[in-house]
C-alpha positions in Angstrom: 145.2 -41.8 -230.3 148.2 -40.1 -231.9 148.0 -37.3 -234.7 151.8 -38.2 -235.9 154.4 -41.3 -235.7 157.7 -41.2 -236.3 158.9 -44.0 -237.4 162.5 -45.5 -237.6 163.1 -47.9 -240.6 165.8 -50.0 -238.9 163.6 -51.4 -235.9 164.2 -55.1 -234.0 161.7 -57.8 -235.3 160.1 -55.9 -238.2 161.1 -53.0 -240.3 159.5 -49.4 -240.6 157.5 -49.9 -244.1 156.2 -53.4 -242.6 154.9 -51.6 -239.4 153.5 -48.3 -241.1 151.0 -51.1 -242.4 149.9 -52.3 -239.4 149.6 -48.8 -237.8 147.5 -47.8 -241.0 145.2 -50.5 -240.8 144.8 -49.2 -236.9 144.8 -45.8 -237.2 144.4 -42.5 -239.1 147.8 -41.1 -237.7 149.6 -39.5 -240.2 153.9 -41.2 -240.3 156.9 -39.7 -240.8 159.8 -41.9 -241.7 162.9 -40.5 -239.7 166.1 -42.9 -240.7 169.3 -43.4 -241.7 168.7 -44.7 -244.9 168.5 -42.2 -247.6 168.8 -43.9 -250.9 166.5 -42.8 -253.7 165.4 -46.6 -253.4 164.7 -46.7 -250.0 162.6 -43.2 -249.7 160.5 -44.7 -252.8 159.6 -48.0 -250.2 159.1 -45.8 -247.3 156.2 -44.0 -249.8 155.4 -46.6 -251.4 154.3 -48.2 -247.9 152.3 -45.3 -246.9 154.4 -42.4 -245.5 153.7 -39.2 -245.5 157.0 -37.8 -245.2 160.2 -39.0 -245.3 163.2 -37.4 -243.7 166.9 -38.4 -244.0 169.1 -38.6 -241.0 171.1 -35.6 -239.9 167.9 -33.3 -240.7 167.7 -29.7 -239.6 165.5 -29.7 -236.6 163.3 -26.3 -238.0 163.0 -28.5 -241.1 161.5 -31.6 -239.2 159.0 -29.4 -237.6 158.0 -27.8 -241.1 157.1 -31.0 -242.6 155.6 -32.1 -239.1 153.2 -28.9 -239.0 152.6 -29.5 -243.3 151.9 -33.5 -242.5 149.1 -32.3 -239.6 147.9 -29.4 -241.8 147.2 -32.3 -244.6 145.5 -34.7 -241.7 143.4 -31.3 -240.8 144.7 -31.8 -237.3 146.3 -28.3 -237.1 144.6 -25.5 -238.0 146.4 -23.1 -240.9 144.6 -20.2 -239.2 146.3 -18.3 -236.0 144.3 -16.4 -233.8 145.5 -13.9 -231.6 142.6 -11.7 -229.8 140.4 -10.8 -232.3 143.0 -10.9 -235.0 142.7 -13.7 -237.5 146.3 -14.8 -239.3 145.2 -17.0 -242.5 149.0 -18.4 -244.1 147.7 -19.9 -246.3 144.6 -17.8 -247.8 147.2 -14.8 -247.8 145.2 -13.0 -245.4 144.6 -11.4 -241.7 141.6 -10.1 -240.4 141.0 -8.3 -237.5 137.3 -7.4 -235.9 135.9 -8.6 -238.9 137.8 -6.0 -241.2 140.5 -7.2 -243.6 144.1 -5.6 -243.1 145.4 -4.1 -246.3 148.8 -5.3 -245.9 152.1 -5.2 -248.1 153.8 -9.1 -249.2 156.3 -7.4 -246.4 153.8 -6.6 -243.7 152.2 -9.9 -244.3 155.5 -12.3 -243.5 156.3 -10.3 -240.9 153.0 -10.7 -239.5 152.8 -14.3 -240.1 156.2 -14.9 -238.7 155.1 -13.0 -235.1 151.5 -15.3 -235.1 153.0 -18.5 -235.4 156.0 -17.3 -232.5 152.9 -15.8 -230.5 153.6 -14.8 -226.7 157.3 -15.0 -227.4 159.5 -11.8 -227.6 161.2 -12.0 -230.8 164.6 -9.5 -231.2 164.7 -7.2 -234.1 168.0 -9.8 -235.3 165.3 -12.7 -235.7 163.0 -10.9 -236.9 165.0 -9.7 -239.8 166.6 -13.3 -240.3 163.5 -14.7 -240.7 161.3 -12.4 -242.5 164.0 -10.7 -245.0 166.3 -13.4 -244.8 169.2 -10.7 -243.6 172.4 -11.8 -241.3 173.3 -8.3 -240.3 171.8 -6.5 -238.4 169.5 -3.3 -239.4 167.1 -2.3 -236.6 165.4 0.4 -238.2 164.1 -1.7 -241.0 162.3 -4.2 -238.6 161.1 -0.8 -236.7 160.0 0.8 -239.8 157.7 -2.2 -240.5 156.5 -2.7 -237.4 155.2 0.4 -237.0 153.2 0.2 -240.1 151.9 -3.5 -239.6 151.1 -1.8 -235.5 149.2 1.1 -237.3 147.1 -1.0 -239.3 146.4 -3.4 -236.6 145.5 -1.3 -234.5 143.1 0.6 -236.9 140.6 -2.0 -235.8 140.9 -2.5 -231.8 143.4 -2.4 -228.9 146.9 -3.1 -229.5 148.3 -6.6 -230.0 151.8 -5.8 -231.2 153.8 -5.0 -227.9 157.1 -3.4 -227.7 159.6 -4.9 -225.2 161.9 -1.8 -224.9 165.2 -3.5 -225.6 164.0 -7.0 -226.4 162.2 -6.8 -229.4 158.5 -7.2 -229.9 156.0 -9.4 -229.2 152.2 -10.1 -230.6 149.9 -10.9 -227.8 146.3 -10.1 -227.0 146.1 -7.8 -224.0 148.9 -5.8 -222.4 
């Protein structure tokens, strides 16, 4: 059984709000109306039919994936916690654990750290890193170094390190080496 639908209104035989019915008298599925139509009128139908979300076509593909990870959060199908080792990310509590011990962390440290568990296993480059956590276009590799160093220092107050340099990639937060 699927978590998620998305749903097109403009389908052949019936329409989108007529079908997100039927799939809720079936199912427990959470649906996303994805369509062309994006009058005030016709978003107000989509809802008014039972959608969770309703998102206008051309739609910024980082933004689709928000709203699908906030539909599944609401449905409890995704977890808001991210575990990484024995480090616990909470996003939405405003908090990280690790070994049982909560991390004092700055508003800074704790983006930061939230934007590396939810990319997990992925080298990130400082550039990305500073785009997404400080919103910056230029580029200023000793700020992200600065702050990683201190977020590194007080993870690793607690165990073995989890936030891995790749020496001219960027970094990366992993559980073991």
């Amino acid at each position: 059984r699927p978590d998620l639908v998305f749903l097109d209104w403009m389908l052949p035989g019936r329409d989108g709000p007529a079908l997100v019915r039927v799939i809720q008298a079936r199912s427990a599925a959470g649906v996303v109306m994805l369509t062309a139509r994006e009058g005030v009128s016709d978003r107000l139908k989509g809802f008014d039919a039972g959608v969770d979300d309703y998102v206008a076509k051309p739609f910024v593909t980082e933004e689709l994936v928000a709203r699908i990870r906030a539909v599944l959060r609401r449905l409890g199908a995704v977890p808001s916690t991210v575990t990484v080792g024995d480090l616990v990310v909470d996003p939405d509590a405003g908090r990280a654990d690790r070994a049982g011990h909560r991390l004092p962390l700055t508003a800074t440290e704790f983006r930061l750290l939230c934007f590396l568990a939810e990319h997990r296993d992925r080298v990130l480059s400082p550039a990305q890193i500073l785009t997404q956590v400080w919103g910056y276009d230029e580029y200023a590799d000793n700020l992200v170094q600065v702050h990683v160093s201190a977020l590194r220092r007080k993870i690793e107050a607690h165990g073995p390190r989890l936030l891995h340099t790749e020496r001219g990639l960027g970094y990366v937060l992993r559980a073991g080496a």
